[in-house]
Backbone bond lengths (Angstrom), bond angles and torsions (degrees), N, CA, C in turn:
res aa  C-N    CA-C-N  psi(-1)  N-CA   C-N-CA  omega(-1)  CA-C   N-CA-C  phi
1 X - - - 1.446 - - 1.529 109.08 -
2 X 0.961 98.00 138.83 1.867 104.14 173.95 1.102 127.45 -80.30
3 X 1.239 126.36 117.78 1.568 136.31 -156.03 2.000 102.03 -73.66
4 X 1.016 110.03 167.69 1.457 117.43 176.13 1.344 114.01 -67.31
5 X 1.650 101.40 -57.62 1.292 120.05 176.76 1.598 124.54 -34.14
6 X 1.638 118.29 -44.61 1.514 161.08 -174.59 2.114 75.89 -75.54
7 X 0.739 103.93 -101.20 1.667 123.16 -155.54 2.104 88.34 -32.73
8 X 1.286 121.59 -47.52 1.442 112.10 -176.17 1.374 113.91 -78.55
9 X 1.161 124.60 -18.14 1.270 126.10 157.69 1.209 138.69 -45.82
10 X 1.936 91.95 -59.30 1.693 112.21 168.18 1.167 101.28 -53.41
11 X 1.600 134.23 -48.17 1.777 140.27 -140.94 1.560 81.00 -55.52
12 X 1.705 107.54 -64.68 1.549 118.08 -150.32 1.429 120.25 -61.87
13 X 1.437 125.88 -7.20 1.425 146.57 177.48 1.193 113.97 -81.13
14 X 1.715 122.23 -19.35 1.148 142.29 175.22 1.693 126.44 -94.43
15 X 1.468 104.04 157.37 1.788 97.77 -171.90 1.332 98.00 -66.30
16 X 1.492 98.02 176.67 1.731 104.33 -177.03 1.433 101.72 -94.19
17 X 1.371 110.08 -3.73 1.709 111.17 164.90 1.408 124.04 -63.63
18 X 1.558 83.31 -43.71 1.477 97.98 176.72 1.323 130.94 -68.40
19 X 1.316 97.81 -55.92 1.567 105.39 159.46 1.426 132.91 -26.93
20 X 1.650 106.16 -50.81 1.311 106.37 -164.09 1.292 101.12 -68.03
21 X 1.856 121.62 -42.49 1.329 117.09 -159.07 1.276 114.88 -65.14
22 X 1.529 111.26 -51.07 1.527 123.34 163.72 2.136 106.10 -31.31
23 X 1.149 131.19 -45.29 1.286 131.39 -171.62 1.575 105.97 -77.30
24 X 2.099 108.93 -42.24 1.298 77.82 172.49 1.078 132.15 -93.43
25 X 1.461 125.27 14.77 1.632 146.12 178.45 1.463 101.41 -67.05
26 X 1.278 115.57 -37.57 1.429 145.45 -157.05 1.455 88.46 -83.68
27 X 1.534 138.90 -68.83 1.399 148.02 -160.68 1.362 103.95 -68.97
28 X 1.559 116.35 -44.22 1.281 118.99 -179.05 1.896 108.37 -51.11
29 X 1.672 88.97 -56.36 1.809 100.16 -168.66 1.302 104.18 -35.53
30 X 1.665 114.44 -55.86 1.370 122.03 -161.21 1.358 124.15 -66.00
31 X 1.900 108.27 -41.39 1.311 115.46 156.53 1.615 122.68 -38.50
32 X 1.168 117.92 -35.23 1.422 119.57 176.81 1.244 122.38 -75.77
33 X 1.065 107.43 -35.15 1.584 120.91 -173.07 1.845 113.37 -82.60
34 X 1.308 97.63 -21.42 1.563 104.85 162.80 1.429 111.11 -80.18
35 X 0.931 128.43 -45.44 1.752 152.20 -164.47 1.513 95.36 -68.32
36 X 1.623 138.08 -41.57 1.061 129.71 -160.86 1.940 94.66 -117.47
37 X 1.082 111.17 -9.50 1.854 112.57 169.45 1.515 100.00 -77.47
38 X 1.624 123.64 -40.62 1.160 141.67 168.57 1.503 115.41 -34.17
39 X 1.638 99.48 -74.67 1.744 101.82 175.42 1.650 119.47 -82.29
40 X 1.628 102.77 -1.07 1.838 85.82 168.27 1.307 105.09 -99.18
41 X 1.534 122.09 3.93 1.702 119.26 156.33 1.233 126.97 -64.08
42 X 1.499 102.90 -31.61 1.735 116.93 -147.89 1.900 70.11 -105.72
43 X 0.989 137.49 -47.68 1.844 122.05 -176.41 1.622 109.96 -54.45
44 X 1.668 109.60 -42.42 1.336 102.73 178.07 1.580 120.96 -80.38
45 X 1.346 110.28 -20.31 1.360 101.63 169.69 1.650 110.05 -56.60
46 X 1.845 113.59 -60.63 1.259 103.22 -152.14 1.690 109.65 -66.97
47 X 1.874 113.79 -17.77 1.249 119.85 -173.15 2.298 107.80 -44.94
48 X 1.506 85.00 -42.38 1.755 105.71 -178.93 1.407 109.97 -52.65
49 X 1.726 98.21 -47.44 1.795 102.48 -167.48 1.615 113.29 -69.21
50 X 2.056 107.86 -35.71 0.933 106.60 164.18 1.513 145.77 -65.66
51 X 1.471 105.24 0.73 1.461 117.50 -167.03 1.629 109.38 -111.77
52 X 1.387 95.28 -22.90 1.586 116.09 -160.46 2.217 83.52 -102.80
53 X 1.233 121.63 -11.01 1.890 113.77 161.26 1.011 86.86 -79.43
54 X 1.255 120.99 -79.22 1.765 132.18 -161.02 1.417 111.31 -27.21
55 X 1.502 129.89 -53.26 1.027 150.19 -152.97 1.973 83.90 -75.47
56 X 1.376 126.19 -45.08 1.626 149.76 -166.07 1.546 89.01 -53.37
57 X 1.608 101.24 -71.12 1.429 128.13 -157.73 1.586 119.09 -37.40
58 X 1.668 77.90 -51.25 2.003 105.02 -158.99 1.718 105.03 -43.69
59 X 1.502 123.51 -36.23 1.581 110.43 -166.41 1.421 98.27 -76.58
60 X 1.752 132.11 -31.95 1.396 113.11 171.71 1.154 128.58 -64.51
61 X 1.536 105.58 -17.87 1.815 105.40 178.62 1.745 102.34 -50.07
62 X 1.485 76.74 -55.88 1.956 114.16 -148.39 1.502 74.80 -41.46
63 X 1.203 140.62 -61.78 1.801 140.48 -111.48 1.807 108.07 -111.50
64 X 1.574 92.62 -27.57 1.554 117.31 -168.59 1.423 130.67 -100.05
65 X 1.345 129.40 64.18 0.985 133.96 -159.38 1.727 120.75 -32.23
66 X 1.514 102.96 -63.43 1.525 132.79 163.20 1.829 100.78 -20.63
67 X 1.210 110.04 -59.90 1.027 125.76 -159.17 1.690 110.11 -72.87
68 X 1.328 126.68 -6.38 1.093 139.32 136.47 1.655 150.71 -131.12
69 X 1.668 103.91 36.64 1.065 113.41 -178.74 1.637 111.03 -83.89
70 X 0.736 126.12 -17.59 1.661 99.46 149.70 1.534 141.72 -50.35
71 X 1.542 98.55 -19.50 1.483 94.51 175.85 1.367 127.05 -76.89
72 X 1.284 111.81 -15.74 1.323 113.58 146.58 1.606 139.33 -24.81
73 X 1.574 91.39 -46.97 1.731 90.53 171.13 1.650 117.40 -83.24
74 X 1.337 114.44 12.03 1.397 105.34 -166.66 1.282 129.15 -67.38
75 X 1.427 108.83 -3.11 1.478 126.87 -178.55 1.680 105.81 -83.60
76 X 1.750 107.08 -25.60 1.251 90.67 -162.48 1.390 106.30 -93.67
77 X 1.611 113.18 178.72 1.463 95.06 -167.11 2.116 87.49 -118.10
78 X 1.964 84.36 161.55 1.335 96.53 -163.07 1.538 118.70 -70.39
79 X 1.327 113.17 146.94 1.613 113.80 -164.11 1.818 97.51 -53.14
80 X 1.667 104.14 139.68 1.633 112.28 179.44 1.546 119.57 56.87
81 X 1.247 111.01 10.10 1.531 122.59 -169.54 1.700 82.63 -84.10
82 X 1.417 133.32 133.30 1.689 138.62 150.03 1.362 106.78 -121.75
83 X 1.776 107.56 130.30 1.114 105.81 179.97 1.635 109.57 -91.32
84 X 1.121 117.29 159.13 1.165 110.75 157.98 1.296 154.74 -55.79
């Protein structure tokens, strides 16, 4: 692995043109990589919230007929729907 020390060394051997772009190539990378740690936090949170209703839900299914008589039709198929 390449030490920091090694990587600021190389930077300083380089134009300051170069440098900068390389840093903001560098700012960009990182921006992303926060941005997408960001939304696979915010997916696993709501995955919890959604499991942890569901988990709420389940005794009205279980108890409530109303509350799932549509599944009854699930066999049938939807009006003008052709499968392939």
């Amino acid at each position: 692995m390449i030490h920091q020390d090694d990587i600021l060394r190389e930077m300083k051997q380089r134009p300051i043109e170069e440098r900068l772009a390389i840093l903001e190539a560098a700012i960009h990378d990182l921006r992303e990589s926060l941005r997408l740690e960001k939304r696979r936090a915010n997916w696993d949170s709501m995955r919890v919230r959604l499991a942890e209703s569901a988990e709420k839900a389940l005794p009205y299914y279980e108890s409530d007929e109303e509350l799932t008589a549509f599944t009854a039709l699930d066999s049938e198929d939807f009006l003008g729907y052709e499968p392939e």
